[in-house]
C-alpha positions in Angstrom: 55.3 -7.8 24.9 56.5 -7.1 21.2 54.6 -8.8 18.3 56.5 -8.2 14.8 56.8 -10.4 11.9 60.2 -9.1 11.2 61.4 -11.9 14.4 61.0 -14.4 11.8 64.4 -13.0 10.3 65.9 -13.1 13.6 68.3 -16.0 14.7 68.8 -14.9 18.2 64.9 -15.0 18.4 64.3 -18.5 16.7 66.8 -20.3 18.9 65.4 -18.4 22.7 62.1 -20.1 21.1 63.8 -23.1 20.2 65.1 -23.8 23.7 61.9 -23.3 25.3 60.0 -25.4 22.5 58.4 -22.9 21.1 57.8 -22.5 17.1 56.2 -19.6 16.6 59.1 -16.5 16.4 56.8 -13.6 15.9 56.7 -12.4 19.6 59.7 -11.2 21.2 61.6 -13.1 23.7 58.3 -14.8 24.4 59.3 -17.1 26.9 60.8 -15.0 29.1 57.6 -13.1 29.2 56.2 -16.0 30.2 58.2 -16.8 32.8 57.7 -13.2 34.5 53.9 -14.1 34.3 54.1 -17.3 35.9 56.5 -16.4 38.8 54.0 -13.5 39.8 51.3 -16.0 39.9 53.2 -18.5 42.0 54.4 -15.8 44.3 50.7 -14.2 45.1 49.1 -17.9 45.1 47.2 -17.3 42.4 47.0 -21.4 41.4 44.7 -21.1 38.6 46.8 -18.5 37.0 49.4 -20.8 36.9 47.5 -23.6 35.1 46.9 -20.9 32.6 50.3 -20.1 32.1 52.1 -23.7 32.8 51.7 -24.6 28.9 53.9 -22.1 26.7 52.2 -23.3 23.7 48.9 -23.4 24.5 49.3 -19.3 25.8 50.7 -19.1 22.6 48.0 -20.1 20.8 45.1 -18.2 22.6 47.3 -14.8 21.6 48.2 -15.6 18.4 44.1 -16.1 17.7 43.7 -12.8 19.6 46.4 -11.2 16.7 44.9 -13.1 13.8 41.2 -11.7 14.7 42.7 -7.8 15.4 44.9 -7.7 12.3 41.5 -9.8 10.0 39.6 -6.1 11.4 43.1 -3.2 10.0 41.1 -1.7 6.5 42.7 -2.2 3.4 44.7 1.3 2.3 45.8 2.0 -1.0 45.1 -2.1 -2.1 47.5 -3.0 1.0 46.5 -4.4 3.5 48.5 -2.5 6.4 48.5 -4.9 9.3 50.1 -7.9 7.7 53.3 -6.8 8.4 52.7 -4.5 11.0 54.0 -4.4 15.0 51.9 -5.1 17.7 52.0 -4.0 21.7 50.5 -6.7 23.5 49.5 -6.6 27.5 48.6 -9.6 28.3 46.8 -10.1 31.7 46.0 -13.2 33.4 43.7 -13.2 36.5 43.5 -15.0 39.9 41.2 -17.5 38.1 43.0 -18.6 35.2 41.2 -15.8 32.5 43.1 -14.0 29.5 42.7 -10.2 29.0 44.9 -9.8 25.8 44.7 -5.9 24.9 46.8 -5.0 21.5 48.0 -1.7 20.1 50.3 -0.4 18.2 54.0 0.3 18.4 57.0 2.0 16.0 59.2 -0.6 13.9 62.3 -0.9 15.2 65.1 -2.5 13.6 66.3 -6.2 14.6 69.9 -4.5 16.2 68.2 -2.8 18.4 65.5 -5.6 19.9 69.3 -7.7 20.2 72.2 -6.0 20.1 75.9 -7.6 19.9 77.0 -5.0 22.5 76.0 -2.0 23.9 79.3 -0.2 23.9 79.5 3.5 22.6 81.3 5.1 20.2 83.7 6.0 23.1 83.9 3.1 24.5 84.7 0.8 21.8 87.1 3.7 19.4 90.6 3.0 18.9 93.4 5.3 19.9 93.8 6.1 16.2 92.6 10.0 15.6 90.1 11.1 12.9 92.2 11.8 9.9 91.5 15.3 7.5 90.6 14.8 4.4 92.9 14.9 1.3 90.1 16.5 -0.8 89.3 19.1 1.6 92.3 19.9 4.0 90.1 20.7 6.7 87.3 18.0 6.7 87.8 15.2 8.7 87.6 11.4 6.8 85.9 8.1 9.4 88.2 5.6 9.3 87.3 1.8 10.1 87.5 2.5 13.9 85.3 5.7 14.0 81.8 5.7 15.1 79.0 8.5 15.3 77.2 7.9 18.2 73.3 6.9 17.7 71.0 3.9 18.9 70.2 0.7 16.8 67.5 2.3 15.1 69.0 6.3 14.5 67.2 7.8 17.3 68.4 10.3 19.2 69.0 9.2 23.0 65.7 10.1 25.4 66.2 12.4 28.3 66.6 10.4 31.7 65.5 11.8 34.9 65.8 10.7 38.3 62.8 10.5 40.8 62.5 13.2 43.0 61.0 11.1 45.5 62.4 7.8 46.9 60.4 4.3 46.4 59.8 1.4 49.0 60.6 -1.7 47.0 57.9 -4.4 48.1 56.0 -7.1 46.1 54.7 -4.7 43.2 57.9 -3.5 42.1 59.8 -7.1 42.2 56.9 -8.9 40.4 55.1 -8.0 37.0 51.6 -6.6 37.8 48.8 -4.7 36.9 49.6 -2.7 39.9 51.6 0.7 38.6 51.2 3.4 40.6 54.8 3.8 42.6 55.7 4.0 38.5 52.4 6.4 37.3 53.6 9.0 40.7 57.8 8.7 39.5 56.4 9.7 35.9 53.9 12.4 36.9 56.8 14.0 38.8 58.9 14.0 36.0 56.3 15.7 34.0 56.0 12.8 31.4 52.5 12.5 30.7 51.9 10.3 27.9 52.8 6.2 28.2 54.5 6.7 24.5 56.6 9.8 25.5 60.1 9.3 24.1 61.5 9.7 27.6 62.3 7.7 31.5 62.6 8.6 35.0 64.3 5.9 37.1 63.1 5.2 40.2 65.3 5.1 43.5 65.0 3.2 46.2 65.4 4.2 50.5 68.7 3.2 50.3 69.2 6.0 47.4 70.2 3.3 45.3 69.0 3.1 41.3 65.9 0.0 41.3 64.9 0.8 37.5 63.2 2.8 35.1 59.4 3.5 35.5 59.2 1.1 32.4 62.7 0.0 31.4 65.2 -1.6 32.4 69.2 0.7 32.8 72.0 0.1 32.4 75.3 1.9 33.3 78.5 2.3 32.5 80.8 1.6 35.5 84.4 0.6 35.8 85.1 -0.5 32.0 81.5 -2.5 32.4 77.6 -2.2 31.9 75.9 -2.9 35.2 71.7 -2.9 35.6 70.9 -2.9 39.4 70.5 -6.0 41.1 67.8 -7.4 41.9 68.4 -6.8 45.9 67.6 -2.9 44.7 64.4 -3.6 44.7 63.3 -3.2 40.4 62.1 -6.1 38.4 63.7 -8.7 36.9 62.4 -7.9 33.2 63.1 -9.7 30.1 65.2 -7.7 28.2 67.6 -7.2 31.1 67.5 -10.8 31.4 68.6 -11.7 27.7 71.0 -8.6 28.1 72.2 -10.8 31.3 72.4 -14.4 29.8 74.6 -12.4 26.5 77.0 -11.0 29.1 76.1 -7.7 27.7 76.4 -6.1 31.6 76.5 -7.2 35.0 74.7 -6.8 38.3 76.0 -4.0 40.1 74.8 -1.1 42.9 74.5 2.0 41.1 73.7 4.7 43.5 71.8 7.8 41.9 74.5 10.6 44.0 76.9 9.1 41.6 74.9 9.7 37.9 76.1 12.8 36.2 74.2 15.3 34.0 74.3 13.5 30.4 75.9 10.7 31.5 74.8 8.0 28.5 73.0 5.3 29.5 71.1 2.5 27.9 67.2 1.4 28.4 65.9 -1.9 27.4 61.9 -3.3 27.6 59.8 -6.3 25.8 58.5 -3.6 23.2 60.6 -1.3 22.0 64.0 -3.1 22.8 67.2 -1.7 23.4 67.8 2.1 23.0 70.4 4.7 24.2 69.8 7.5 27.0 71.0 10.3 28.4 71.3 11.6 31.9 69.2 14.8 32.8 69.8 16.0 36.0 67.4 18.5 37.9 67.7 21.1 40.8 64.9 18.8 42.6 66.1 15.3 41.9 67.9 13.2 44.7 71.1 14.8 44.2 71.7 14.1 47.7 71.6 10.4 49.5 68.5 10.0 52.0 
């Protein structure tokens, strides 16, 4: 999950917490997190893992100490003292007896459009009929007008190459639940070649029925008749929390989106509890599953 102090400025954020009970708005959508955490431990039977996580603010308080201590041990640079304001990647792990493993790193700043975005139409979505207009001054330049968009993400990054698994995945308890279990999601990366867990890129994983389940750490979305689907939750993925906000927003819908049917730089968006929401863009191999199974 996403620790930044910049959630303090963020409506959206103060009234998920609000609804849950929670006052602390530093972690983003912190309940939902939760929630992931505590299904998991009800579906394995892990009953002490549950007591742990049954209280929101008392979890709350054991990682917030965890923070306090990390950020009390940053060194003071140039008479500032870097971690007060800075973003945190948390993995918080709770065991089949009830214990907290809270490991903290950290992660880029990211702007507060892109952890909740309004919409996640694209500039060709959302552009009126209305064509770019040349410029007076120039003759040849063309002038935006209040309708005209260049596309970019939330935060001015350029969209990150999105393959598709070369192999197919059997969806079972490890890829419907959040565990420490990853390695259907460490084999889809090492085919794609994507070596390091900060690499600014995705492969999505498909399941038997060659049907998308979700991205080896994000959550897609797809644009598909005048809509943005993520696949459902029958496909096999899991349910994660920004695809859950994106849900309760009406940002997209459920649908089937079969991986025959994605086109080379087809845009796309990816969403996850760190880094938020951020474009994509189709990259389609000689080796992926062009073909259904």
């Amino acid at each position: 999950m996403r620790y930044d102090p910049a959630l303090r400025n963020s409506a959206v954020n103060q009234e998920l917490n609000a609804r849950f009970n929670i006052s602390q708005n530093d972690f983003y959508v912190f309940p939902y997190h939760r929630d992931r955490m505590l299904q998991a431990a009800g579906h394995f039977g892990f009953e002490n893992a549950q007591a742990t996580l049954q209280n929101p603010e008392d979890l709350m308080a054991i990682i917030v100490n965890n923070i306090t201590t990390h950020l009390s041990q940053i060194p003071v640079t140039s008479g500032v003292v870097a971690g007060q304001d800075a973003s945190l990647r948390l993995k918080v792990i709770v065991n089949r007896d009830g214990g907290l493993d809270i490991q903290t790193g950290s992660t880029p700043p990211v702007s507060l459009e892109a952890l909740f975005p309004q919409s996640l139409d694209l500039p060709q979505h959302r552009r009126e009929s209305k064509p770019l207009r040349l410029s007076p001054l120039t003759g040849g330049g063309l002038t935006l007008g209040p309708h005209s968009f260049i596309p970019t993400s939330p935060d001015g990054h350029q969209p990150w190459p999105i393959y598709v698994d070369t192999e197919t995945t059997t969806p079972d308890a490890f890829t419907t639940y959040k565990t420490t279990e990853r390695s259907v999601y460490d084999l889809a990366r090492r085919r794609a070649c994507i070596t390091k867990m900060t690499a600014q890129e995705e492969v999505l994983l498909v399941n038997t029925a060659g049907e998308i389940m979700e991205g080896s750490m994000t959550a897609p979305y797809f644009r598909r008749d005048g809509r943005w689907v993520t696949p459902p939750s029958y496909a096999g993925g899991q349910l994660g929390t920004t695809r859950r906000w994106a849900l309760e927003k009406g940002l997209c819908v459920e649908g089937t989106v079969r991986a025959v049917d994605l086109e080379d730089g087809e845009d796309i968006w990816i969403s996850s509890g760190v880094r938020g929401f951020r474009r994509g863009k189709i990259h389609r191999r000689p080796d992926d599953l062009i073909k259904q199974p």
